[in-house]
Wavefront OBJ file of the C-alpha trace (Angstrom):
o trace
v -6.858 3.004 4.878
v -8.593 1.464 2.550
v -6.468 0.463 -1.169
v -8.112 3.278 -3.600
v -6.820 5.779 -0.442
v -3.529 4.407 -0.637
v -3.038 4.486 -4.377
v -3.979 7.915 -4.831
v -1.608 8.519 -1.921
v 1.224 6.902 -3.448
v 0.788 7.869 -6.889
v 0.232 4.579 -8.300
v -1.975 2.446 -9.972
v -3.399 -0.729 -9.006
v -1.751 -2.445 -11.426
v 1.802 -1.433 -10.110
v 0.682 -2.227 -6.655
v 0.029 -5.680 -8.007
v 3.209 -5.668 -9.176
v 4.909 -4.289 -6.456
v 3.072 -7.327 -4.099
v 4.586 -9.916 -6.175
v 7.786 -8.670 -5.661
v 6.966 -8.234 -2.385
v 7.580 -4.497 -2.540
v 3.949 -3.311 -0.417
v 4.119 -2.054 2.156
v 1.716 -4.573 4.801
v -1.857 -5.078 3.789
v -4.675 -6.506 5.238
v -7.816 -8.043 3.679
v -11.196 -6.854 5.772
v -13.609 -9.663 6.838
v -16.198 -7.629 3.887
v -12.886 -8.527 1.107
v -11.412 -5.056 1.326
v -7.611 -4.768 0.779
v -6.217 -1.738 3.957
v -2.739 -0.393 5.040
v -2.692 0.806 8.406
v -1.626 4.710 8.022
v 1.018 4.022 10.522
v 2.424 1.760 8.057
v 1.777 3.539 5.262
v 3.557 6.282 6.739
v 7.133 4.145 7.157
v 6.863 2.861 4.291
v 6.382 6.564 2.215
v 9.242 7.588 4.957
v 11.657 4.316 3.720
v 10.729 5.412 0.149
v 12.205 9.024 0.578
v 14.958 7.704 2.229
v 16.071 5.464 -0.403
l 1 2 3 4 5 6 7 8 9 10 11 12 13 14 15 16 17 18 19 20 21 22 23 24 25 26 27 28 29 30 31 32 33 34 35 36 37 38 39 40 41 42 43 44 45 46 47 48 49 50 51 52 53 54
């Protein structure tokens, strides 16, 4: 999924995404070979499930 997908998922902006990466926080991401930042939905999905949880 591509990062605007996964913000709007999460309820976030980018800037607390950037935030949350520094602290090492994100769940996985991957940059594309065209520069684009994506989190598979299979780990999106554990990570939304390990946020409940907590």
């Amino acid at each position: 999924m591509p990062l605007p997908e996964v913000l709007e998922e999460l309820g976030i902006s980018r800037p607390t995404w950037y935030r949350w990466r520094d602290r090492g926080l994100t769940p996985e991401a991957r940059r594309t070979p065209s520069g684009r930042i994506c989190v598979r939905r299979s780990v999106l999905d554990a990570f939304k499930d390990e946020l409940e949880a907590a």
